[in-house]
VOPAGU-2260 file (C-alpha; in pm, 1 decimal, decimal comma):
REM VOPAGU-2260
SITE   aa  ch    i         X         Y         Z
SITE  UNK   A    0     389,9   -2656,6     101,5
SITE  UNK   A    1     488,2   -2372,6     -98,1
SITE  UNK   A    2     670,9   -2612,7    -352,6
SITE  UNK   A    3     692,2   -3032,2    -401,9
SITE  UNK   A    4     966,0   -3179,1    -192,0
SITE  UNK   A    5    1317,4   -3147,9    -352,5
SITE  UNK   A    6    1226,2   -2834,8    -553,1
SITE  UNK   A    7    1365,1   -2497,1    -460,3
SITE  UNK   A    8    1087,1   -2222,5    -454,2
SITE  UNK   A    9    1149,6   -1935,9    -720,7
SITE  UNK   A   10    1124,2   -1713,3    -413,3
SITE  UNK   A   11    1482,1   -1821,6    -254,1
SITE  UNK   A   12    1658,0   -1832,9    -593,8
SITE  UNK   A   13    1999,7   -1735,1    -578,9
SITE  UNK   A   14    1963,8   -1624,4    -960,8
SITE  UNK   A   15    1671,8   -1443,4    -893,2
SITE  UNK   A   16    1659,3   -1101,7   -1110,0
SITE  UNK   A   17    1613,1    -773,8    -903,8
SITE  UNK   A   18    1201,6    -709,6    -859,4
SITE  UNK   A   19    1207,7    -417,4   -1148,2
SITE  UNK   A   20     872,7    -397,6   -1349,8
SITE  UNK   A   21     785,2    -158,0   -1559,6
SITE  UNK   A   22     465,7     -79,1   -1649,1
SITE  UNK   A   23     358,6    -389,4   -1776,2
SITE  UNK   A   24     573,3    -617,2   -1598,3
SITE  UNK   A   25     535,8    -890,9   -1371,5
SITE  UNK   A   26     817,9   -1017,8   -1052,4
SITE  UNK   A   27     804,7   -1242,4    -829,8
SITE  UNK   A   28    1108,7   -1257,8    -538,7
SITE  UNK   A   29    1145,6   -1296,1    -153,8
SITE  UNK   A   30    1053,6   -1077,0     114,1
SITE  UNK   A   31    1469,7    -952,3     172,5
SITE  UNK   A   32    1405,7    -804,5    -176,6
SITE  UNK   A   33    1210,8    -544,5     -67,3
SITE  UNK   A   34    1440,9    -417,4     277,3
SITE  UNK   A   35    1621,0     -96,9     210,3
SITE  UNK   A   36    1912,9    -248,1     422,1
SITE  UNK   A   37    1940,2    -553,4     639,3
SITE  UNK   A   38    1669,6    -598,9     870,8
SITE  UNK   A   39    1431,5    -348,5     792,0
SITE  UNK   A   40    1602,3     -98,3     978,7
SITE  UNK   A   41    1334,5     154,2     832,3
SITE  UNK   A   42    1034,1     160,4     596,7
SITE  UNK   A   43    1067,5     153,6     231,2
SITE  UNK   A   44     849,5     370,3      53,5
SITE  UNK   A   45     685,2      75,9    -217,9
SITE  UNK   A   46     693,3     203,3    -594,4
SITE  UNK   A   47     487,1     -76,5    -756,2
SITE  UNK   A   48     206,3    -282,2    -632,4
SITE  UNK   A   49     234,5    -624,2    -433,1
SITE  UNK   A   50     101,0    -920,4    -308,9
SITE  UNK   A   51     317,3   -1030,1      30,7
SITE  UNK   A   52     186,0   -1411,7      67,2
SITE  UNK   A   53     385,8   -1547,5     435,9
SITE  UNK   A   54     511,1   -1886,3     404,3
SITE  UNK   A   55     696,4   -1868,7     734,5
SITE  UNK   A   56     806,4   -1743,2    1096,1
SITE  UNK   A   57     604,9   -1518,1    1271,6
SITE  UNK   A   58     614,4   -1124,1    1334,4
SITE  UNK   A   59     504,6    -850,0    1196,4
SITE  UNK   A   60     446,4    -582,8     897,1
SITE  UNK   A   61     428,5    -226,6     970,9
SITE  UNK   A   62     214,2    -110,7     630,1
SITE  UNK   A   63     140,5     273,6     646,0
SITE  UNK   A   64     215,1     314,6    1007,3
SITE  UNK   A   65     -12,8      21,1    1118,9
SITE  UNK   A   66      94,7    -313,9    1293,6
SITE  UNK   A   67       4,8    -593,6    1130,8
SITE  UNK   A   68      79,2    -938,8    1310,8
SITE  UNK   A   69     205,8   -1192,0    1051,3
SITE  UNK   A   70     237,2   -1569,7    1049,0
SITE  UNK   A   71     241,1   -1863,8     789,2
SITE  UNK   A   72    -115,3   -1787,7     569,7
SITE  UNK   A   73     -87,0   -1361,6     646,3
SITE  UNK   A   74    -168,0   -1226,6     299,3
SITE  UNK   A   75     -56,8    -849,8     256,5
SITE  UNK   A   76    -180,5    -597,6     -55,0
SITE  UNK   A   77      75,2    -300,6     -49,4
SITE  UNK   A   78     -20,2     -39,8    -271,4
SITE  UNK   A   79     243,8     194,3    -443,9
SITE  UNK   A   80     311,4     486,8    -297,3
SITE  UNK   A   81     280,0     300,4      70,9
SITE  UNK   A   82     577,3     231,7     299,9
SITE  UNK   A   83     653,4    -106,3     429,7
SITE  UNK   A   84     853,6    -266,4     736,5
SITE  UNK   A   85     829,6    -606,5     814,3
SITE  UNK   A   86     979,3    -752,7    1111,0
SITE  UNK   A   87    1045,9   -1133,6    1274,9
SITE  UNK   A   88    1330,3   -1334,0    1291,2
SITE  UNK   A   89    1334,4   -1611,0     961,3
SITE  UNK   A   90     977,6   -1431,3     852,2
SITE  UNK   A   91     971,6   -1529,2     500,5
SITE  UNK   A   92     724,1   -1473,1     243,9
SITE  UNK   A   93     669,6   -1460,1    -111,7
SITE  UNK   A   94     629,1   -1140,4    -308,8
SITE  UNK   A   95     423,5   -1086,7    -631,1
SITE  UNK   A   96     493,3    -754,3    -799,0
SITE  UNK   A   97     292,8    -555,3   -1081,8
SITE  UNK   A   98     366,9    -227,3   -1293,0
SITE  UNK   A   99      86,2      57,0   -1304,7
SITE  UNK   A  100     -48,6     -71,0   -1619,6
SITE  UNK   A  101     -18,9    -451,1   -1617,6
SITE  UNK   A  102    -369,7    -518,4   -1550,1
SITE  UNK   A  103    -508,4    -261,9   -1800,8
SITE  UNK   A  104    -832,5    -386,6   -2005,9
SITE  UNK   A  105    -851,3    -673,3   -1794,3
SITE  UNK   A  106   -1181,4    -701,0   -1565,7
SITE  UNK   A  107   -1001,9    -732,7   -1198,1
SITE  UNK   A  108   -1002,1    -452,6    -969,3
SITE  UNK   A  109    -706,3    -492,6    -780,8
SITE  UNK   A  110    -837,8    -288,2    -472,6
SITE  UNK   A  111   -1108,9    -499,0    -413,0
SITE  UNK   A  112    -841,4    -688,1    -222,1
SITE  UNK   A  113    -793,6    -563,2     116,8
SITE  UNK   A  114    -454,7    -490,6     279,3
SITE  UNK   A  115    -436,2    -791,1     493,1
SITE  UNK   A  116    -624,5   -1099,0     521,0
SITE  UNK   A  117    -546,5   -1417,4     749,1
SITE  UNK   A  118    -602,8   -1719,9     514,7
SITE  UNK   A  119    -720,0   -2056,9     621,9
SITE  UNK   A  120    -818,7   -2397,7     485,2
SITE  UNK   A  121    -940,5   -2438,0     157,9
SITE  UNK   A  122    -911,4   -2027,7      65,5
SITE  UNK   A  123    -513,8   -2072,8     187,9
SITE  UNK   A  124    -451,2   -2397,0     -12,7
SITE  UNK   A  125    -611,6   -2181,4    -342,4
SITE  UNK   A  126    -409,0   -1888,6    -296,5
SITE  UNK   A  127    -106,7   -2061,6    -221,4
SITE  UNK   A  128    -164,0   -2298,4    -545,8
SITE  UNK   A  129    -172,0   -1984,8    -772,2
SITE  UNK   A  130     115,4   -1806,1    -652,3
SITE  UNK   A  131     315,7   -2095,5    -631,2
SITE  UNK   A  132     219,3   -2116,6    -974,2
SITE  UNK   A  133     265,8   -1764,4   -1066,1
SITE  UNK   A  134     605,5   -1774,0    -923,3
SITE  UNK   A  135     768,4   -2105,5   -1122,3
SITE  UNK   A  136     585,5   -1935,5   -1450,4
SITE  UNK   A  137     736,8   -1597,4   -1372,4
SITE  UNK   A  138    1061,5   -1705,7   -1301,5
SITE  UNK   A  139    1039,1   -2014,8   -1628,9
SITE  UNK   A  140     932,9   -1765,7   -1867,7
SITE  UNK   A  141    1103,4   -1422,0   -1696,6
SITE  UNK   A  142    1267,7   -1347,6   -2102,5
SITE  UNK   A  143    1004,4   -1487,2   -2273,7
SITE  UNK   A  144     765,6   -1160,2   -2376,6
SITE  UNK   A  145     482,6   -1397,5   -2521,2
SITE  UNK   A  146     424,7   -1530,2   -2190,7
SITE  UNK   A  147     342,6   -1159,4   -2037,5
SITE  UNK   A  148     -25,9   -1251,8   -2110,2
SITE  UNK   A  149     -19,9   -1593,0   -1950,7
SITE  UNK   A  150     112,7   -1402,0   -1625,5
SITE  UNK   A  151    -123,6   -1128,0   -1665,2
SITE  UNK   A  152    -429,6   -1357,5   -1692,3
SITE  UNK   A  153    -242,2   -1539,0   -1365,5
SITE  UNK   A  154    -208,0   -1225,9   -1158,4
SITE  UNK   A  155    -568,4   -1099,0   -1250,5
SITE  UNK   A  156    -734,6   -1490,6   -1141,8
SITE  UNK   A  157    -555,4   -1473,0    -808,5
SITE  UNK   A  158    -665,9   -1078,3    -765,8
SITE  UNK   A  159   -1046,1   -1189,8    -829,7
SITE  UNK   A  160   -1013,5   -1476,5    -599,7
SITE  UNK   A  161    -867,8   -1286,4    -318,4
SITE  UNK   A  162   -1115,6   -1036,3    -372,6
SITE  UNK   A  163   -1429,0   -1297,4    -366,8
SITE  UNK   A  164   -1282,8   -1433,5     -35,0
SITE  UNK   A  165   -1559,5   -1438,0     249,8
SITE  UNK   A  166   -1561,0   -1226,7     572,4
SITE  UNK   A  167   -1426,8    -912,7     359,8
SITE  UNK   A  168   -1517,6    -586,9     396,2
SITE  UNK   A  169   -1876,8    -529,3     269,1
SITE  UNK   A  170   -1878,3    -278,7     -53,3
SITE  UNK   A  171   -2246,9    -162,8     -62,6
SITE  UNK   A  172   -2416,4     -44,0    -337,2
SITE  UNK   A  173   -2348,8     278,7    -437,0
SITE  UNK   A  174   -2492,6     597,1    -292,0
SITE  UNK   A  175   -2491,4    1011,5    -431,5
SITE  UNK   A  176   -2265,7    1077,7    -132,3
SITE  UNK   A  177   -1994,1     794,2    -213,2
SITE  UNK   A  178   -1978,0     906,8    -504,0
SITE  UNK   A  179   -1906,5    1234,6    -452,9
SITE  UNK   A  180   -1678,3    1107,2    -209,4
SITE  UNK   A  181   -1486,6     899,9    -391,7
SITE  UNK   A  182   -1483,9    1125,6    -710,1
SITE  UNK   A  183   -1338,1    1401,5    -440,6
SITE  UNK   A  184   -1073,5    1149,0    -313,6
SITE  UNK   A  185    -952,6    1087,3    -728,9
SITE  UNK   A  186    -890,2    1465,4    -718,9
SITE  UNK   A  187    -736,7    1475,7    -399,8
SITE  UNK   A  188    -485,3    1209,3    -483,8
SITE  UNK   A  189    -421,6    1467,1    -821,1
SITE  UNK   A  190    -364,9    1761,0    -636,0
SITE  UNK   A  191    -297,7    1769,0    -291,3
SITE  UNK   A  192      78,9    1872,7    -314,6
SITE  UNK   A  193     -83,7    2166,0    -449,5
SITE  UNK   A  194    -368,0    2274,8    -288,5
SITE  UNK   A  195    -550,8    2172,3      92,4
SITE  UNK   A  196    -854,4    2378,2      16,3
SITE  UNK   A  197   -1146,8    2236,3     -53,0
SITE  UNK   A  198   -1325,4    2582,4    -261,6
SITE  UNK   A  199   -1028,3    2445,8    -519,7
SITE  UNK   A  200   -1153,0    2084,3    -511,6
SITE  UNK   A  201   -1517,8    2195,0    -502,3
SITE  UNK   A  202   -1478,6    2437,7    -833,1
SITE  UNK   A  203   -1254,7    2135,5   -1039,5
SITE  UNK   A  204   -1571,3    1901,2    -939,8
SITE  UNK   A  205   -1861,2    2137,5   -1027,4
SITE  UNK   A  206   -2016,3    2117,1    -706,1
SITE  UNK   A  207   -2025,5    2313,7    -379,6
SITE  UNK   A  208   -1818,7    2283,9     -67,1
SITE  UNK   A  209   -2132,4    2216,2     152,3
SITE  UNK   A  210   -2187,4    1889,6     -85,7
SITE  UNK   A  211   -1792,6    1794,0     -90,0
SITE  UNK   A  212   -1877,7    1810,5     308,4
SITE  UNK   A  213   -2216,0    1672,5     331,6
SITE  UNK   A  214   -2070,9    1378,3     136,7
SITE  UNK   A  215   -1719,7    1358,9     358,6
SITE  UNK   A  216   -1930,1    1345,3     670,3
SITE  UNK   A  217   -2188,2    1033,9     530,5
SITE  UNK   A  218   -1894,7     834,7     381,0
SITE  UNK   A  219   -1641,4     839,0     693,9
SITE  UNK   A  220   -1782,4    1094,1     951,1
SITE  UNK   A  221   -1496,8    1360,1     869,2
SITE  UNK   A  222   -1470,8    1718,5     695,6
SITE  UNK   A  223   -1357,1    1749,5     367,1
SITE  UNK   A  224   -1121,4    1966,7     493,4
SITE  UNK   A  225    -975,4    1684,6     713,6
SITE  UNK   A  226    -996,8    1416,3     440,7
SITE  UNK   A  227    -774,3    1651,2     242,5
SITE  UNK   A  228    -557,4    1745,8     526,8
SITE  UNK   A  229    -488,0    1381,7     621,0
SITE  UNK   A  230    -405,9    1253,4     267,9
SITE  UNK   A  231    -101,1    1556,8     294,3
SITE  UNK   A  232      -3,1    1436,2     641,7
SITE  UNK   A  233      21,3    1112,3     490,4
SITE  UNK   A  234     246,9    1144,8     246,9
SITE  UNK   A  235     424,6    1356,0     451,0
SITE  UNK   A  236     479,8    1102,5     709,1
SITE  UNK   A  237     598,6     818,5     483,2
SITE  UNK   A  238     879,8    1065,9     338,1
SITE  UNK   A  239     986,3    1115,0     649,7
SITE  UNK   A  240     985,8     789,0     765,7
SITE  UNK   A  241    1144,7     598,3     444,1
SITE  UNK   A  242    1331,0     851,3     262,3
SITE  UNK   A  243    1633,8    1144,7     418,5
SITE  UNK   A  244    1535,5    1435,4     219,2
SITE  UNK   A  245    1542,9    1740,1     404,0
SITE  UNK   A  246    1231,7    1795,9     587,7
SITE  UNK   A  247    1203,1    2175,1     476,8
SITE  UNK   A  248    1210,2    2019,6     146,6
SITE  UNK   A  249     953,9    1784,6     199,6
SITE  UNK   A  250     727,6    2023,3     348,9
SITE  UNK   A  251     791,8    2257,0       6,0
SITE  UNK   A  252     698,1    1959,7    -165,1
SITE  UNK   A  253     416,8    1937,2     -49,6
SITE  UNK   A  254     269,4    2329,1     -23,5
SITE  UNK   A  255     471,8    2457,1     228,2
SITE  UNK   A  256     714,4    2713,8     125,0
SITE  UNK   A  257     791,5    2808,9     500,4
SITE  UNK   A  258     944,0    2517,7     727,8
SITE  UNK   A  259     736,1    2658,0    1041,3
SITE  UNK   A  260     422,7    2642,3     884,2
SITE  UNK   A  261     489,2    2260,3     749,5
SITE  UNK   A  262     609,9    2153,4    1146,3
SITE  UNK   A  263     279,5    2304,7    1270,2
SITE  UNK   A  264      58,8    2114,6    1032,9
SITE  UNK   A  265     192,3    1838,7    1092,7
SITE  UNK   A  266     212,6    1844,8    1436,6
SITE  UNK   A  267    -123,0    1893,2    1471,6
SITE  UNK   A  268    -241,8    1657,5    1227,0
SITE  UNK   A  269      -2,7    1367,6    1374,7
SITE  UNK   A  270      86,0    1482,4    1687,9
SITE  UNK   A  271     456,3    1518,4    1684,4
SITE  UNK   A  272     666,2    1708,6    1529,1
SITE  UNK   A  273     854,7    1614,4    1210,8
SITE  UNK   A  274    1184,8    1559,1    1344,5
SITE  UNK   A  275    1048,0    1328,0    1631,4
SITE  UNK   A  276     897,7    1154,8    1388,1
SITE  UNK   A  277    1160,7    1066,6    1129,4
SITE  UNK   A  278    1399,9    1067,8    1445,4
SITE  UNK   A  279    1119,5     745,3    1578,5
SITE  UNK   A  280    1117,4     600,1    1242,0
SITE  UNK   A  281    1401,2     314,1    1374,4
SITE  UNK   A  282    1178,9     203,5    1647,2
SITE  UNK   A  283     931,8     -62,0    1603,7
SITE  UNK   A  284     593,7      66,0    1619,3
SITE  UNK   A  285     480,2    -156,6    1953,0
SITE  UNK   A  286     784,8       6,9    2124,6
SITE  UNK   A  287     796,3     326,6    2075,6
SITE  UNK   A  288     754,3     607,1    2339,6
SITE  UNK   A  289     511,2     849,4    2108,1
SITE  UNK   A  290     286,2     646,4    1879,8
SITE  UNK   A  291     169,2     891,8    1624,9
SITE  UNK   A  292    -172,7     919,2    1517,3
SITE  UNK   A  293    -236,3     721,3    1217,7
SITE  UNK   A  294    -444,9     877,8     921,8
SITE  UNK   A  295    -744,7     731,2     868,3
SITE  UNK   A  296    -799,5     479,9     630,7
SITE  UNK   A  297    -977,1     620,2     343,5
SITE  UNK   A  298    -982,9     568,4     -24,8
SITE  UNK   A  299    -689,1     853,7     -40,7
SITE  UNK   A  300    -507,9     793,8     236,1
SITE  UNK   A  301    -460,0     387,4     140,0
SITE  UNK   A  302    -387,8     452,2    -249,8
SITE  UNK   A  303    -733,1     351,5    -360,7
SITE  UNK   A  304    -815,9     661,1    -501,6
């Protein structure tokens, strides 16, 4: 149980304040908070970071083009800059939600906590305990600024928790090529509305493209070209999908000054064109006709950069 009998959870309040952080801030809501429109018609493209805990029903989440099946225990960590659809009649859930700099000098990485985790047993009765928690302190003390560190101490305990959760992905111990890697996917995330090549990225790193490449191709098996290429198709792909800015003017957004040379990027880096794609974006992923490819998960490509 989510709350003691008779009590109403701070996630179905009818007074509930609008999920608004800024960058220090701390919400806590219902999953309806989050739809663009009623039913979740279309992704929304997520400007802060959650925690999606599912209380209820069964369906699913669409998180960055992937299907997710969701039931009661279904924990979901949506990054900012991500886009979001959940779908399943009654699926309710209850959503924690952080500013950029809410967790600063605190010693929690918050993406040590993967995107989705089934919980069970003892794990699910902990995590449930401390958002419940979270939730009636949020909403207790939601004008009360002194109680911004009791919240922030809050969110960062249930972070490390979920993060020392068995059965997640192993992190091993650092190598020269992660590195790199990683330092290249910090400076990707930086500048790739800017530039796709990699002599740019090599040059801002002090390094050369062969070890930007050697290091691509140990870490996940691709180029650095492609790493850099997919993190553009990306973001390309959630505008299209959550927002209805023009799709010449996403494609100058991101590099492309010409509209043909934005449709045949992406085209070949998803596999359909960009007005099938945002034209698909009001199907269900497990229904539609063209499934485009999905970039890869990598440290850019899933906000962890």
């Amino acid at each position: 149980m989510m709350v003691t009998p008779g009590q109403l959870s701070p996630a179905t309040r009818t007074d509930r304040q609008p999920l608004t952080p800024g960058t220090d801030d701390i919400g806590t809501g219902a999953l309806a908070d989050l739809a663009p429109e009623p039913g979740w018609r279309r992704p929304v493209l997520v400007d802060a970071d959650l925690l999606i805990l599912v209380s209820g029903g069964h369906g699913s989440a669409e998180l960055d083009f992937r299907a997710l099946p969701c039931r009661p225990g279904t924990l979901l960590r949506v990054r900012t800059g991500q886009v979001l659809r959940c779908l399943g009649a009654q699926l309710d859930a209850t959503v924690v939600r952080w500013g950029a700099g809410t967790l600063r000098g605190l010693d929690v990485d918050p993406d040590a906590v993967p995107a989705y985790r089934q919980l069970a047993g003892e794990d699910e009765d902990a995590v449930i305990s401390e958002v419940t928690q979270l939730a009636v302190d949020a909403e207790r003390h939601r004008d009360v600024p002194a109680a911004r560190a009791l919240l922030r101490h809050q969110l960062a305990v249930l972070l490390l928790r979920l993060s020392l959760l068995p059965g997640g992905p192993d992190r091993p111990a650092p190598r020269g090529e992660s590195l790199t890697f990683h330092r290249l996917c910090r400076e990707v995330e930086r500048g790739y509305q800017h530039t796709r090549r990699v002599e740019d990225y090599a040059a801002r790193l002090g390094c050369s493209v062969r070890t930007l490449t050697r290091a691509c191709l140990a870490v996940t098996g691709r180029s650095a070209k492609q790493i850099i290429d997919e993190r553009v198709a990306l973001q390309a792909s959630r505008l299209l999908a959550a927002t209805d800015e023009p799709i010449a003017g996403i494609g100058r957004r991101l590099g492309f000054p010409e509209p043909t040379n934005f449709g045949r990027f992406f085209t070949r880096e998803v596999g359909i064109s960009p007005g099938a794609f945002r034209a698909a974006r009001e199907q269900p992923l497990a229904v539609r006709m063209v499934r485009p490819r999905r970039p890869a998960d990598t440290a850019v490509g899933n906000g962890r950069a």
